[in-house]
C-alpha positions as CSV (number, residue, x, y, z in Angstrom):
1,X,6.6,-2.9,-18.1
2,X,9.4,-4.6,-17.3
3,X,12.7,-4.1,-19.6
4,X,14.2,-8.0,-21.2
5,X,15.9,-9.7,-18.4
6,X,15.3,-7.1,-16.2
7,X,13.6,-8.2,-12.8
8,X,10.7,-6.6,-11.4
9,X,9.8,-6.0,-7.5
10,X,6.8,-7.9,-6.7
11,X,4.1,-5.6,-4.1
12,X,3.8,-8.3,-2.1
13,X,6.3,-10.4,0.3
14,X,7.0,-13.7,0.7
15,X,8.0,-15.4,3.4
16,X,9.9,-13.9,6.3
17,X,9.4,-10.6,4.6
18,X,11.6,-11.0,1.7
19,X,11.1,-9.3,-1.4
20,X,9.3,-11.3,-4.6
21,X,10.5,-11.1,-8.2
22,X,9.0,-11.8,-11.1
23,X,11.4,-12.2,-14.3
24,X,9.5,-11.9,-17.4
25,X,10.1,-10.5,-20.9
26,X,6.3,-10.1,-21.6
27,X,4.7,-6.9,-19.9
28,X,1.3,-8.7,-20.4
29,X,1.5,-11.7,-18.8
30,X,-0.5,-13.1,-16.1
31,X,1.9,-12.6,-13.4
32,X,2.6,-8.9,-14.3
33,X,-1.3,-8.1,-14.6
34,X,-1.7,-9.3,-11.4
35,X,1.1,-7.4,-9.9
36,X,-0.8,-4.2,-11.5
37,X,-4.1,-5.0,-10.0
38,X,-2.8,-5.6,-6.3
39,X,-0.7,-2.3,-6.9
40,X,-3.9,-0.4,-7.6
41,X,-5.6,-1.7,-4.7
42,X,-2.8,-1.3,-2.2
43,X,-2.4,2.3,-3.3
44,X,-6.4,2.7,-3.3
45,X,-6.5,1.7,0.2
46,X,-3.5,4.2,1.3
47,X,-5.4,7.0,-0.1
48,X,-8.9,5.8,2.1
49,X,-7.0,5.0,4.8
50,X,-5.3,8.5,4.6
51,X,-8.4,10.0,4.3
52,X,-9.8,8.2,7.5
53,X,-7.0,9.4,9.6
54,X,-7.7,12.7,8.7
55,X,-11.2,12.5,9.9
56,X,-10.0,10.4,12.9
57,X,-7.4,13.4,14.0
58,X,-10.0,15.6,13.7
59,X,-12.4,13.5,16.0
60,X,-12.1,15.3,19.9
61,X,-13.1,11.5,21.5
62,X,-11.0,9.3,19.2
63,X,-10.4,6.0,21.6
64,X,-7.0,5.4,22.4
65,X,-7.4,1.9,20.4
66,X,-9.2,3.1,17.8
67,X,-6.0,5.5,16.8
68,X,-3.8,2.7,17.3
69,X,-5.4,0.4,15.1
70,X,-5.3,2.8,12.6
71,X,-1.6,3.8,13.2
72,X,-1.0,0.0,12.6
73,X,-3.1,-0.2,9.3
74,X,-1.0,3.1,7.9
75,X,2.0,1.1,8.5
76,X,1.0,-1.4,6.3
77,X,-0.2,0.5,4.1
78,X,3.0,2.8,3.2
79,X,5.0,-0.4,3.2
80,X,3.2,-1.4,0.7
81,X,3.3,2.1,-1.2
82,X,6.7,2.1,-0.7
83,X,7.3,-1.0,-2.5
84,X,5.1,-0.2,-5.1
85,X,6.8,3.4,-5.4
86,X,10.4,1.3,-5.2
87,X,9.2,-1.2,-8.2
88,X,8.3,1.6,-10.3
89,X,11.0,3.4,-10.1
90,X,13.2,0.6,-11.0
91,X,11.0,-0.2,-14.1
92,X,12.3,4.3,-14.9
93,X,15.1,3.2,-14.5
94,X,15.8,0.4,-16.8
95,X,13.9,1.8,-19.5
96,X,16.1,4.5,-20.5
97,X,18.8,1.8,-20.4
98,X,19.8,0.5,-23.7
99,X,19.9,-3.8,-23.4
């Protein structure tokens, strides 16, 4: 996925926050496998997360807490889909590039 000498946005952190890139010039390596599995997942769990607010909204005795747990759990989760949205959109943009 990731164009020669072309660096590609990690979807996770490391420490303090910072972003994590991996440089590779093989699109099937360990490292970039990995980073397409936890992808998947973080975007599975945006869409069932997204689907449990829904029905939480909808819910006329939602508890005060319960909402805010899930408000928190959102925000994680669209960080995430962010990143992963950011990462891919670099990787569109370098392959039209010519290297």
């Amino acid at each position: 996925m990731t164009a020669p000498h072309e660096l590609r946005l990690l979807p996770w952190s490391g420490p303090d926050g910072k972003p994590c890139y991996l440089s590779t010039d093989s699109e099937g390596g360990y490292m970039s496998r990995l980073a397409d599995n936890i992808e998947a997942v973080q975007l599975g769990t945006a869409a069932e997360l997204l689907e449990q607010a829904f029905e939480t909204l909808n819910e006329q005795e939602a508890a005060v807490e319960e909402i805010r747990h899930l408000a928190k759990d959102l925000a994680g989760a669209l960080r995430d889909v962010l990143r992963v949205a950011t990462s891919r959109g670099l990787l569109l943009s370098t392959e039209g590039t010519d290297h």
